[in-house]
N, CA, C, O and CB atoms as a CASP TS submission, in Angstrom:
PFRMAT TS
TARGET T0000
AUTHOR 0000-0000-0000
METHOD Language model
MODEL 1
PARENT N/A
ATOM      1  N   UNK     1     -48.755 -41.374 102.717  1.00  0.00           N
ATOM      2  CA  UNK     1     -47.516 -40.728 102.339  1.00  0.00           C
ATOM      3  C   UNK     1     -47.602 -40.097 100.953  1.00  0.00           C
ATOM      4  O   UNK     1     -46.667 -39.326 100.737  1.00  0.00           O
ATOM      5  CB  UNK     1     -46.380 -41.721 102.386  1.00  0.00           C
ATOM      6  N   UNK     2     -48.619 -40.242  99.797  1.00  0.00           N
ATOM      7  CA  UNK     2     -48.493 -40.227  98.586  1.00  0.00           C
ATOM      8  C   UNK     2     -49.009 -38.911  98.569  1.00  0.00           C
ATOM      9  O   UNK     2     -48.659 -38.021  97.794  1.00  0.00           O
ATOM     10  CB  UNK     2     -49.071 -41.294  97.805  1.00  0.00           C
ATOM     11  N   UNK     3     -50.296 -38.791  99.925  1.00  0.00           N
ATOM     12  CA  UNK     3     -50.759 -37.212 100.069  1.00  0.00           C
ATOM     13  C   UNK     3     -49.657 -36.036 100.095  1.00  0.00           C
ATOM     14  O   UNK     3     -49.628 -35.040  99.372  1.00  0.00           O
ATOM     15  CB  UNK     3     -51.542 -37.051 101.469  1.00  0.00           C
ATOM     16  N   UNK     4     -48.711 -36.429 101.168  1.00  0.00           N
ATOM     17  CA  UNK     4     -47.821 -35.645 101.615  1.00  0.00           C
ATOM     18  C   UNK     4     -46.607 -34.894 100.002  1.00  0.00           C
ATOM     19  O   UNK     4     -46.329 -33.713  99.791  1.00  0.00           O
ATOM     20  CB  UNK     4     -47.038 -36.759 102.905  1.00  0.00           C
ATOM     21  N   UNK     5     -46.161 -36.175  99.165  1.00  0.00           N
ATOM     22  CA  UNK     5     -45.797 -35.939  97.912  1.00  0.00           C
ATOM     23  C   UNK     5     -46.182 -34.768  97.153  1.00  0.00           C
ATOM     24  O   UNK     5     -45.627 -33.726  96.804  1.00  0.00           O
ATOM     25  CB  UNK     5     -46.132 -36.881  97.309  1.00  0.00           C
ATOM     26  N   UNK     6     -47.452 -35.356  97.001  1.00  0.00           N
ATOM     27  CA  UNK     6     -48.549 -34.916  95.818  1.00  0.00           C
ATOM     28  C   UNK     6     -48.572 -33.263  96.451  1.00  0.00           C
ATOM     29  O   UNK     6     -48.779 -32.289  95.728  1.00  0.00           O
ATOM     30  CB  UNK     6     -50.462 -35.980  95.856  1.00  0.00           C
ATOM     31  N   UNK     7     -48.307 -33.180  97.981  1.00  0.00           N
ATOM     32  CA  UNK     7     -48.982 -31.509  98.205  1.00  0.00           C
ATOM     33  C   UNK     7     -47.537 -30.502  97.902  1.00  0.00           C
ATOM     34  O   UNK     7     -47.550 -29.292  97.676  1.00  0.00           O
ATOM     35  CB  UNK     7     -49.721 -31.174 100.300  1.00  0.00           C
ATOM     36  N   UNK     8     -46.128 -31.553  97.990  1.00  0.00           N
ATOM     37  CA  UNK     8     -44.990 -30.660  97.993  1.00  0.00           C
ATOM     38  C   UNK     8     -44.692 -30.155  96.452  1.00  0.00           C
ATOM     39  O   UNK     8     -44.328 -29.006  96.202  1.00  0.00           O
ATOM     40  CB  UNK     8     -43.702 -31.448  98.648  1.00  0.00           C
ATOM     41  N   UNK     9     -44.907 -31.216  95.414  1.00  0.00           N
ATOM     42  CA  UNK     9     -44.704 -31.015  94.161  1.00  0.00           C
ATOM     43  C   UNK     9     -45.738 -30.112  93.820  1.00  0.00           C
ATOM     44  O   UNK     9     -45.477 -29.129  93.125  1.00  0.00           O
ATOM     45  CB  UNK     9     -44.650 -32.184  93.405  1.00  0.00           C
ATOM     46  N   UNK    10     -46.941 -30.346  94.250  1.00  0.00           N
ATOM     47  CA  UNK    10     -47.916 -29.364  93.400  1.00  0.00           C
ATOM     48  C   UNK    10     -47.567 -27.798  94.105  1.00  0.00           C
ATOM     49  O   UNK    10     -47.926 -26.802  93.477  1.00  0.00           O
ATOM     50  CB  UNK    10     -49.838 -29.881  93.624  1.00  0.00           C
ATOM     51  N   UNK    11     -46.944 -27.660  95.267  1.00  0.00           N
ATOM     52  CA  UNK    11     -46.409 -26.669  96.150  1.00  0.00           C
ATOM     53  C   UNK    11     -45.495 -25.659  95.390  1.00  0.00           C
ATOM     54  O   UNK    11     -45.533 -24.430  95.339  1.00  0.00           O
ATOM     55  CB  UNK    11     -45.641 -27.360  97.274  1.00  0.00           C
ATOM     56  N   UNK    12     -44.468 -26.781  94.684  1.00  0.00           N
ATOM     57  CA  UNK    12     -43.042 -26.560  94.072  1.00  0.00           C
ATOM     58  C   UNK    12     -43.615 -25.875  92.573  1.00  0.00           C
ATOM     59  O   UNK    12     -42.982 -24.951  92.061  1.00  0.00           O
ATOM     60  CB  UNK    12     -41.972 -28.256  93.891  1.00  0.00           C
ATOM     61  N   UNK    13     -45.095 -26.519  91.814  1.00  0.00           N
ATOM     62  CA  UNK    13     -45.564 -26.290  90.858  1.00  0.00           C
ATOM     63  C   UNK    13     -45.991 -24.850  90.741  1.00  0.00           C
ATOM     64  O   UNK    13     -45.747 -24.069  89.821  1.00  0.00           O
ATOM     65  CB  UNK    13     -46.386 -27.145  90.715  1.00  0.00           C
ATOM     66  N   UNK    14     -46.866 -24.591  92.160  1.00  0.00           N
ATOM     67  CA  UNK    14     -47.222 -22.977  91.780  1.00  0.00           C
ATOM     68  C   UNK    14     -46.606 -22.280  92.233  1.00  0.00           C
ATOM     69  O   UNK    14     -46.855 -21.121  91.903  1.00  0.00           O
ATOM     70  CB  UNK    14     -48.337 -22.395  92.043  1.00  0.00           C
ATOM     71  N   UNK    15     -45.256 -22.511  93.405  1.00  0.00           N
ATOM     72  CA  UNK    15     -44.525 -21.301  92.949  1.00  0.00           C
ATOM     73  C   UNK    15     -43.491 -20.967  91.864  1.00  0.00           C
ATOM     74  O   UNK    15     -42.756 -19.979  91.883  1.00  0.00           O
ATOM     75  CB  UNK    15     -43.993 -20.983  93.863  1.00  0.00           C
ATOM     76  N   UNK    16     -43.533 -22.034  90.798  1.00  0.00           N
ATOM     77  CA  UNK    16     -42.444 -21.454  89.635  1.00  0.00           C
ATOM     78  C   UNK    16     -43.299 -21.407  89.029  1.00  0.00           C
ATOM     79  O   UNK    16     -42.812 -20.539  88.305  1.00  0.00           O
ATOM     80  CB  UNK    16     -41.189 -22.115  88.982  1.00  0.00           C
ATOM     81  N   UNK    17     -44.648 -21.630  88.430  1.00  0.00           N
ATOM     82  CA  UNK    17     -45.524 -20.805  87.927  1.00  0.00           C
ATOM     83  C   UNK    17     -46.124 -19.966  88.310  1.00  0.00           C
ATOM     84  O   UNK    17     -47.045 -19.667  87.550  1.00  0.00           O
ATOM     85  CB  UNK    17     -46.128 -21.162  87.574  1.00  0.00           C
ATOM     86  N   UNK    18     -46.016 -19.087  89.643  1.00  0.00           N
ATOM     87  CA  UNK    18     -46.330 -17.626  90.199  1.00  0.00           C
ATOM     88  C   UNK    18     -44.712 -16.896  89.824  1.00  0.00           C
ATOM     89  O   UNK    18     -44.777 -15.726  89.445  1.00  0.00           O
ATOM     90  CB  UNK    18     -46.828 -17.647  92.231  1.00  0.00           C
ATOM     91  N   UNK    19     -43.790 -17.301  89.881  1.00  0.00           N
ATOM     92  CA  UNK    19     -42.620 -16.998  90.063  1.00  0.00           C
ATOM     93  C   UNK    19     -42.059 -16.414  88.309  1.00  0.00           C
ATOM     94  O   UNK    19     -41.423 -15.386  88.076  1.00  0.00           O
ATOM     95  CB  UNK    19     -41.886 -18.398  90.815  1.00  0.00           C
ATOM     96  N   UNK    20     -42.567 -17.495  87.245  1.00  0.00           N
ATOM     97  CA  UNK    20     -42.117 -17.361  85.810  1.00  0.00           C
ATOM     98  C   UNK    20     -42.651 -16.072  85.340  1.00  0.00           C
ATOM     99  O   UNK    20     -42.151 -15.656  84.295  1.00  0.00           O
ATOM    100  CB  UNK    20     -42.613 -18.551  84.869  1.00  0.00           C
ATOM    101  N   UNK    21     -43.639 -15.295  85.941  1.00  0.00           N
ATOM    102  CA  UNK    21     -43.683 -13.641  85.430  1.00  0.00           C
ATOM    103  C   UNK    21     -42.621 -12.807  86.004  1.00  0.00           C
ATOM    104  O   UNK    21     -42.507 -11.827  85.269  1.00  0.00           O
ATOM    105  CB  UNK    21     -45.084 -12.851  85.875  1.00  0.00           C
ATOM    106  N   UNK    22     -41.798 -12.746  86.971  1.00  0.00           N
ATOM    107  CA  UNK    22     -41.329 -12.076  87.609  1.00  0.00           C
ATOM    108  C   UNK    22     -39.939 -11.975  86.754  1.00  0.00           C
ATOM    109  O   UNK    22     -39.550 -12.935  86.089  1.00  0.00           O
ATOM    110  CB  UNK    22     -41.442 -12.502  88.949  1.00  0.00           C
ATOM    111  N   UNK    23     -39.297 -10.873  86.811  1.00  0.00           N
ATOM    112  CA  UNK    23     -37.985 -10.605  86.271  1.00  0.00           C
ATOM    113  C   UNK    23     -36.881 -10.898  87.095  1.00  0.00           C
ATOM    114  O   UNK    23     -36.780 -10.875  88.321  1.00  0.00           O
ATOM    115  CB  UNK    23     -37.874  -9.317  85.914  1.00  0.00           C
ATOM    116  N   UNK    24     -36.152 -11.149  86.298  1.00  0.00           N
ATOM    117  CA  UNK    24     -34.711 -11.635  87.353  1.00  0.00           C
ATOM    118  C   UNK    24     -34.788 -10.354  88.069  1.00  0.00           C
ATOM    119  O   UNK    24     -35.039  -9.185  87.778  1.00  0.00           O
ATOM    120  CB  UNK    24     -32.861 -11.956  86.512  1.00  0.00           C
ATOM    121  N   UNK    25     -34.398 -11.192  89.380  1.00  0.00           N
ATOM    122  CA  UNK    25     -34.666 -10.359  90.919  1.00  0.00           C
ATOM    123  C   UNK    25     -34.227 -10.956  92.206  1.00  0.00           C
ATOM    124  O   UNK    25     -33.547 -11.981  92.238  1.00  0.00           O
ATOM    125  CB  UNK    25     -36.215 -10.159  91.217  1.00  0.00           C
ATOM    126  N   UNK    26     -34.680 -10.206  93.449  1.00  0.00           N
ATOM    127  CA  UNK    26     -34.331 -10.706  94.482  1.00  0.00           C
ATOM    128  C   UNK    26     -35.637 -11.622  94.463  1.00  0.00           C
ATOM    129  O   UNK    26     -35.717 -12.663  95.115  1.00  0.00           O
ATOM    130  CB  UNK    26     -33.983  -9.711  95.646  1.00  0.00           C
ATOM    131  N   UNK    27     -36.478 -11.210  93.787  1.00  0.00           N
ATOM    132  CA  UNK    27     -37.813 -12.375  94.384  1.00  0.00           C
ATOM    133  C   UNK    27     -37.336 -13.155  93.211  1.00  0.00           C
ATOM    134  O   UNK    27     -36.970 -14.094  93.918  1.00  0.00           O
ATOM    135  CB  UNK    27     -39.896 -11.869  94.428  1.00  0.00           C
ATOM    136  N   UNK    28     -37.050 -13.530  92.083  1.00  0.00           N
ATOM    137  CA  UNK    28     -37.240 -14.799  91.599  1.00  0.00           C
ATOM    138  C   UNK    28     -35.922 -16.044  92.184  1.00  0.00           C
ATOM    139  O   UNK    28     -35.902 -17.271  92.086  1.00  0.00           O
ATOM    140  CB  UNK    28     -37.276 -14.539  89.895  1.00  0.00           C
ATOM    141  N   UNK    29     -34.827 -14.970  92.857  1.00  0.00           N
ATOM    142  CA  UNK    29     -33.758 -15.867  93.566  1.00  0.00           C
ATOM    143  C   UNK    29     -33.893 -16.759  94.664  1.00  0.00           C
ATOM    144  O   UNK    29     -33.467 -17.888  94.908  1.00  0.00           O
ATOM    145  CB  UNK    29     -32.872 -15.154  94.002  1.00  0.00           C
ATOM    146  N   UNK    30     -35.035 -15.439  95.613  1.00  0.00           N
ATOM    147  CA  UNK    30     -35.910 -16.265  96.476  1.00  0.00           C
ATOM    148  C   UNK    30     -36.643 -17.184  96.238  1.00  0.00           C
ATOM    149  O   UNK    30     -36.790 -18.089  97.059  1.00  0.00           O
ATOM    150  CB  UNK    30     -36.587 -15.747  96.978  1.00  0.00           C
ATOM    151  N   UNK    31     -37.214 -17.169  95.173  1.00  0.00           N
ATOM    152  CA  UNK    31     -38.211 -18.233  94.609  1.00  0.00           C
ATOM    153  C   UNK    31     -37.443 -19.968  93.998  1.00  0.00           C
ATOM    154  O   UNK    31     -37.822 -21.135  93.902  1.00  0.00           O
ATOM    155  CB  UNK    31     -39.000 -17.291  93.134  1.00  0.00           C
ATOM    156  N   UNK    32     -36.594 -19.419  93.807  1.00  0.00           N
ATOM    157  CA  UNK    32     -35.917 -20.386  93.309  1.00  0.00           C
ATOM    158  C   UNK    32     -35.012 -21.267  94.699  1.00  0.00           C
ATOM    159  O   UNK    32     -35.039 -22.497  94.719  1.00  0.00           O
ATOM    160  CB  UNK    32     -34.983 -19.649  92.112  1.00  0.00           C
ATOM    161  N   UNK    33     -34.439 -20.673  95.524  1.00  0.00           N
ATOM    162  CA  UNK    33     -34.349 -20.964  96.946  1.00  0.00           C
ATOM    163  C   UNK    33     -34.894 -21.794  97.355  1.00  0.00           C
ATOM    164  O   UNK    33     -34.517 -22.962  97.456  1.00  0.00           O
ATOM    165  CB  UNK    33     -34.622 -20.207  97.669  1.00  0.00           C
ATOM    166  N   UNK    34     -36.495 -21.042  97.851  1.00  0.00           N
ATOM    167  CA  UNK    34     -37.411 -22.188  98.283  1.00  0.00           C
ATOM    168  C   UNK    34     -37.976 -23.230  97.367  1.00  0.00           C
ATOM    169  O   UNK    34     -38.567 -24.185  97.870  1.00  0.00           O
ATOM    170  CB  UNK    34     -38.499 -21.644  98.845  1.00  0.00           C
ATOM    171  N   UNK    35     -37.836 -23.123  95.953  1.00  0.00           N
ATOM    172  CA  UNK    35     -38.243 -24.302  95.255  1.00  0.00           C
ATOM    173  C   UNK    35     -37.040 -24.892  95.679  1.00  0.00           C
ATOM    174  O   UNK    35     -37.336 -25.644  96.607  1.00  0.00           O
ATOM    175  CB  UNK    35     -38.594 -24.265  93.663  1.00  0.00           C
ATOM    176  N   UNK    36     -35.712 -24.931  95.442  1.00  0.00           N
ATOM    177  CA  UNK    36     -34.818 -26.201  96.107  1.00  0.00           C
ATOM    178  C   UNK    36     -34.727 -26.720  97.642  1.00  0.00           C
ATOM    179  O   UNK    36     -33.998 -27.508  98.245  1.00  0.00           O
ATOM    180  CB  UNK    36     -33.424 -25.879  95.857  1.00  0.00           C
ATOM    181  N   UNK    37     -35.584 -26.070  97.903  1.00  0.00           N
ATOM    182  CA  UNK    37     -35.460 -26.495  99.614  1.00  0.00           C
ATOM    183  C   UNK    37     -37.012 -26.956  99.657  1.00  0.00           C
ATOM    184  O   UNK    37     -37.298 -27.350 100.788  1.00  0.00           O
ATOM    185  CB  UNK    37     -34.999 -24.936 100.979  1.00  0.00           C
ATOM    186  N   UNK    38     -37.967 -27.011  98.855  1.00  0.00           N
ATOM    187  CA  UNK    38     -39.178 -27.856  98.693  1.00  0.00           C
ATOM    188  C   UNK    38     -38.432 -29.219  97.925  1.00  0.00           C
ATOM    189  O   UNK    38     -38.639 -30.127  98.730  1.00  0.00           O
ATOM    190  CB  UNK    38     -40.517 -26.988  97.687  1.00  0.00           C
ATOM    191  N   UNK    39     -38.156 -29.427  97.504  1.00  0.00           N
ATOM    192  CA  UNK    39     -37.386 -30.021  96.651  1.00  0.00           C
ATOM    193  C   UNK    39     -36.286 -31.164  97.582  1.00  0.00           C
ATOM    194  O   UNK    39     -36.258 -32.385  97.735  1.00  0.00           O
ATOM    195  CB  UNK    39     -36.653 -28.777  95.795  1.00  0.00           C
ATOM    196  N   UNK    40     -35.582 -30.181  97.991  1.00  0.00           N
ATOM    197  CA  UNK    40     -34.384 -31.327  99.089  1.00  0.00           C
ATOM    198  C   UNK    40     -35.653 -31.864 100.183  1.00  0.00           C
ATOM    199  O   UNK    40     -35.759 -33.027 100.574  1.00  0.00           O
ATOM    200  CB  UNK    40     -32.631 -30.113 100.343  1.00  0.00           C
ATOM    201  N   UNK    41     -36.600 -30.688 100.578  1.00  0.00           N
ATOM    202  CA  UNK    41     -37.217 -31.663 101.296  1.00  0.00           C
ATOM    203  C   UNK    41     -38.011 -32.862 101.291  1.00  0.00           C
ATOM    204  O   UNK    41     -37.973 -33.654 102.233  1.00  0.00           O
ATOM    205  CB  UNK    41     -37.644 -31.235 101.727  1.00  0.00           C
ATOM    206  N   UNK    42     -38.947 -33.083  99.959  1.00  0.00           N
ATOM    207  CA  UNK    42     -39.354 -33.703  99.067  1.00  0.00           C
ATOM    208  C   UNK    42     -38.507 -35.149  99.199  1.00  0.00           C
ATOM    209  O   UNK    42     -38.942 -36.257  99.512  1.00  0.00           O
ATOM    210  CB  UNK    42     -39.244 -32.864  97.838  1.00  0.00           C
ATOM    211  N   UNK    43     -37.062 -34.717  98.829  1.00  0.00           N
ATOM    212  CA  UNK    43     -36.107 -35.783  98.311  1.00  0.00           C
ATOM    213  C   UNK    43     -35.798 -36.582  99.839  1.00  0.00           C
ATOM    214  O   UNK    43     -35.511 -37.777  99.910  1.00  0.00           O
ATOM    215  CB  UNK    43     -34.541 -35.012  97.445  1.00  0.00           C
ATOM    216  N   UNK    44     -35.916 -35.699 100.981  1.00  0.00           N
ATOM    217  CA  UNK    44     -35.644 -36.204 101.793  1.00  0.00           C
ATOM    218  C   UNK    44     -36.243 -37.347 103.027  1.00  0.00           C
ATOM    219  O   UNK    44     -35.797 -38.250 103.736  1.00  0.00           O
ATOM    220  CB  UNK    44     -35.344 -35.395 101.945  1.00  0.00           C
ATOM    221  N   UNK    45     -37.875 -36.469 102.684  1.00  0.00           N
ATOM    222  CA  UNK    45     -38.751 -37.384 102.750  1.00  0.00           C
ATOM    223  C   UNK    45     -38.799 -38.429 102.284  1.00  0.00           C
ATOM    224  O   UNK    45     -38.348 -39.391 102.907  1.00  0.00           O
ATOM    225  CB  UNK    45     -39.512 -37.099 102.532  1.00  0.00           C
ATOM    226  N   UNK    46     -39.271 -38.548 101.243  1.00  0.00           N
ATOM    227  CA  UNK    46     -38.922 -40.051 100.200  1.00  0.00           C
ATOM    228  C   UNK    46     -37.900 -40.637 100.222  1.00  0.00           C
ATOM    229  O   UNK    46     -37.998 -41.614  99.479  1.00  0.00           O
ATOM    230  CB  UNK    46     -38.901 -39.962  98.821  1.00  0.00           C
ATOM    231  N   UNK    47     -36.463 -40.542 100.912  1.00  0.00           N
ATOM    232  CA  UNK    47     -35.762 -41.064 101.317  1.00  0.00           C
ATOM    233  C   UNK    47     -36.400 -41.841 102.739  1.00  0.00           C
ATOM    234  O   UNK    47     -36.740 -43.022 102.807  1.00  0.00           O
ATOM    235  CB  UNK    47     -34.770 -40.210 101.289  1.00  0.00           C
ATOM    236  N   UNK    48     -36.461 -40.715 103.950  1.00  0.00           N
ATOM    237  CA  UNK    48     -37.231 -41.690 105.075  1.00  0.00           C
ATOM    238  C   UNK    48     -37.880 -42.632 105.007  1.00  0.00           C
ATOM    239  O   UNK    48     -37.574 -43.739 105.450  1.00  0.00           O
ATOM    240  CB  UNK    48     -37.973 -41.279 105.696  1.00  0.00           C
ATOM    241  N   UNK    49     -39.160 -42.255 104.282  1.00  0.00           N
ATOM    242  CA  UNK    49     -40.292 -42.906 104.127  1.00  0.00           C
ATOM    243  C   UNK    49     -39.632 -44.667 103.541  1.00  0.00           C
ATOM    244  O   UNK    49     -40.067 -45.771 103.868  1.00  0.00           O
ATOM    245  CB  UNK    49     -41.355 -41.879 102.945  1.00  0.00           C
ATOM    246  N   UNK    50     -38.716 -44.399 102.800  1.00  0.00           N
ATOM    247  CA  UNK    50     -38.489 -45.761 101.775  1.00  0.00           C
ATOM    248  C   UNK    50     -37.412 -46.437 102.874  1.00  0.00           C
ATOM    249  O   UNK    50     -37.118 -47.631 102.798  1.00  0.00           O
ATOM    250  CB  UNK    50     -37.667 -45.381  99.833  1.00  0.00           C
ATOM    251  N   UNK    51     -36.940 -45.689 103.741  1.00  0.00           N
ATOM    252  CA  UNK    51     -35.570 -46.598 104.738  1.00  0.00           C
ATOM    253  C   UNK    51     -37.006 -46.993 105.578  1.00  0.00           C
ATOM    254  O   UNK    51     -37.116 -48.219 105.606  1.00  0.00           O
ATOM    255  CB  UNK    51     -33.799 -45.396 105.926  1.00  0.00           C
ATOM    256  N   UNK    52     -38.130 -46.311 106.265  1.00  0.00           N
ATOM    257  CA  UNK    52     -38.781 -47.254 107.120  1.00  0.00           C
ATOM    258  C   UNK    52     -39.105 -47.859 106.345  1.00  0.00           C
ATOM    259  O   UNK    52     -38.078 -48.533 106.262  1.00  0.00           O
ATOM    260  CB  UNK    52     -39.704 -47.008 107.974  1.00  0.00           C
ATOM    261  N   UNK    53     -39.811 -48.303 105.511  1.00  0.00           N
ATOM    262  CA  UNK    53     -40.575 -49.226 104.337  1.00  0.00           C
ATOM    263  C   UNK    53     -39.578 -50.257 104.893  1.00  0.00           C
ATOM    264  O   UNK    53     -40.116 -50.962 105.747  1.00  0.00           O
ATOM    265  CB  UNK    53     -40.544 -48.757 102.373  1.00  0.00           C
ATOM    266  N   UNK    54     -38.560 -50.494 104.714  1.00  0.00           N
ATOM    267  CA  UNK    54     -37.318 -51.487 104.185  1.00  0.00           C
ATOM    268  C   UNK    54     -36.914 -51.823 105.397  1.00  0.00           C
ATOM    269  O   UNK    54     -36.612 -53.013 105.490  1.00  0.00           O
ATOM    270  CB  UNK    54     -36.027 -50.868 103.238  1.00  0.00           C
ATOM    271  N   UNK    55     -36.750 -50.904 106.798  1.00  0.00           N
ATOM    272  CA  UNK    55     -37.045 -51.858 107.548  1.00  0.00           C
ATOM    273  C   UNK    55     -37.954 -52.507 108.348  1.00  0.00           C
ATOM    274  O   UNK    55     -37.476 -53.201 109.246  1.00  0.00           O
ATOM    275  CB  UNK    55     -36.559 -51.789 107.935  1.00  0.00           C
ATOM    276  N   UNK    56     -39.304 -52.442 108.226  1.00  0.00           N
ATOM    277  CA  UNK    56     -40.672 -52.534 109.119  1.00  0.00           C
ATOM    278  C   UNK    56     -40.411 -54.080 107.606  1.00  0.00           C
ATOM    279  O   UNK    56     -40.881 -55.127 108.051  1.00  0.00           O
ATOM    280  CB  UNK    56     -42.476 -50.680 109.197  1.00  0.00           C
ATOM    281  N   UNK    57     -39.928 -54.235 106.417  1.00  0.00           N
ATOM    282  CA  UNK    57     -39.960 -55.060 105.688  1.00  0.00           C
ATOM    283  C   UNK    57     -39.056 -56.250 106.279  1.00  0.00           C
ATOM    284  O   UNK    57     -39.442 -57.414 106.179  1.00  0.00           O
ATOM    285  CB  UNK    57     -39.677 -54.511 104.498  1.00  0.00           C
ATOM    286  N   UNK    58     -37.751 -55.892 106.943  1.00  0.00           N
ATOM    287  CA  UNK    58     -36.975 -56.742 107.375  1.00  0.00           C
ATOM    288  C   UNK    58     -37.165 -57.311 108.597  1.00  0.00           C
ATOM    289  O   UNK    58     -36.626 -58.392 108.832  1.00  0.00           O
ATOM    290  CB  UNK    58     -35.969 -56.317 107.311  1.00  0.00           C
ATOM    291  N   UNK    59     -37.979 -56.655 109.588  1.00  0.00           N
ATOM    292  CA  UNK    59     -38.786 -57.031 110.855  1.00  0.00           C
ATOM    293  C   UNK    59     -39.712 -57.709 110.487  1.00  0.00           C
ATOM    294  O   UNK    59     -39.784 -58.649 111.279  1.00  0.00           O
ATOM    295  CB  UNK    59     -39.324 -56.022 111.657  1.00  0.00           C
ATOM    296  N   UNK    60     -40.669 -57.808 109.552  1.00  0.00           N
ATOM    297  CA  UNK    60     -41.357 -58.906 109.196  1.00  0.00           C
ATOM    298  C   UNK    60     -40.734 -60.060 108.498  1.00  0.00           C
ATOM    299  O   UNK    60     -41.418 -61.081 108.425  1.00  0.00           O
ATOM    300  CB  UNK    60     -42.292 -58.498 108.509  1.00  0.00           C
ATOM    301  N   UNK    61     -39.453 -60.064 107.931  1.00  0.00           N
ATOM    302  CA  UNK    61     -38.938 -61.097 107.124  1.00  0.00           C
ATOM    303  C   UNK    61     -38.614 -62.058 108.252  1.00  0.00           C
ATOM    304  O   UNK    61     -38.901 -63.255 108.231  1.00  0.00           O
ATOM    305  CB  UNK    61     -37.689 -60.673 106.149  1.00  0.00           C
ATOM    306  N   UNK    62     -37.664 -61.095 109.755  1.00  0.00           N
ATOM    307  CA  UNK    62     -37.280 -61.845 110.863  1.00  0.00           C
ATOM    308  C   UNK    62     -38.697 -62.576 111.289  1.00  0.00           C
ATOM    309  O   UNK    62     -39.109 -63.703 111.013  1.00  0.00           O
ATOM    310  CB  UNK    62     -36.581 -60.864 112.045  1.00  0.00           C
ATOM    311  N   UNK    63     -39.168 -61.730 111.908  1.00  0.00           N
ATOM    312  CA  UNK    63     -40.690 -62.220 112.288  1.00  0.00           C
ATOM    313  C   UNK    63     -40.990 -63.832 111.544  1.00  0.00           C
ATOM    314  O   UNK    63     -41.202 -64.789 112.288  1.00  0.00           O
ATOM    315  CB  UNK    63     -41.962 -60.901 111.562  1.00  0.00           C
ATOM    316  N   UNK    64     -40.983 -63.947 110.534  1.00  0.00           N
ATOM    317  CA  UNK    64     -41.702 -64.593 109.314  1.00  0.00           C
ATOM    318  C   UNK    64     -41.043 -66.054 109.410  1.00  0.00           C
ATOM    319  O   UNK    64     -41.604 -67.147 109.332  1.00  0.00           O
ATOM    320  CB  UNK    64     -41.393 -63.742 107.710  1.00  0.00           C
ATOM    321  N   UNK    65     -39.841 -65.786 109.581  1.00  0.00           N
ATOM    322  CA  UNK    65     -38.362 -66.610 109.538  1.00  0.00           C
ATOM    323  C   UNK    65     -38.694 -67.528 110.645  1.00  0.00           C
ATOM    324  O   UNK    65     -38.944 -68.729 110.544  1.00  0.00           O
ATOM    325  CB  UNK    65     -36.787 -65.636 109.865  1.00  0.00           C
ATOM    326  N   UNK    66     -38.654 -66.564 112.075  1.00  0.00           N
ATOM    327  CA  UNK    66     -38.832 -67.299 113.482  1.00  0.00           C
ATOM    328  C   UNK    66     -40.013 -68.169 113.663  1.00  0.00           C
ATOM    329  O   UNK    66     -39.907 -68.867 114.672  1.00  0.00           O
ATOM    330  CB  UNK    66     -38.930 -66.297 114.600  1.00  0.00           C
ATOM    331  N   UNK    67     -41.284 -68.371 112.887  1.00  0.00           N
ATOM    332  CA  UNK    67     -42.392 -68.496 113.002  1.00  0.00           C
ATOM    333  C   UNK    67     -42.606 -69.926 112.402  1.00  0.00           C
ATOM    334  O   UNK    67     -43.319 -70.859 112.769  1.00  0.00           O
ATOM    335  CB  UNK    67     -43.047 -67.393 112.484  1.00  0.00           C
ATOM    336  N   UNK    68     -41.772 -69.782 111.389  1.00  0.00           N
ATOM    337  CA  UNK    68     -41.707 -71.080 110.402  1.00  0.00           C
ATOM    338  C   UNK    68     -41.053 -72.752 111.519  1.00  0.00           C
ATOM    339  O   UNK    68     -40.930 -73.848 110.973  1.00  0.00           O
ATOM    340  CB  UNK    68     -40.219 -70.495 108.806  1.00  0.00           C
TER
END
């Protein structure tokens, strides 16, 4: 999962550093667009990722519980 991170931020990285020459425009509005929608997606991921974490964590706590 840390791959998946690492490729959206560094994603988000070169297009506002391809983007920071450009003059206010329709392309830097666009640019800025898809950096927040790299971004929500980013956020949204790492949301998923951390609700399965938490529960594949609570299926083993049950698991763990019953066993004892």
């Amino acid at each position: 999962m840390n791959i998946s991170k690492l490729s959206i931020a560094t994603l988000a990285l070169l297009m506002t550093i391809g983007l920071a020459a450009c003059e206010k425009g329709p392309a830097e509005t666009a640019g800025e667009k898809i950096d927040n929608a790299a971004e929500n997606m980013g956020d949204k991921i790492e949301d998923a990722t951390d609700n399965a974490g938490d529960k594949l964590e609570e299926a083993g706590d049950k698991i763990e519980d019953k066993t004892d």
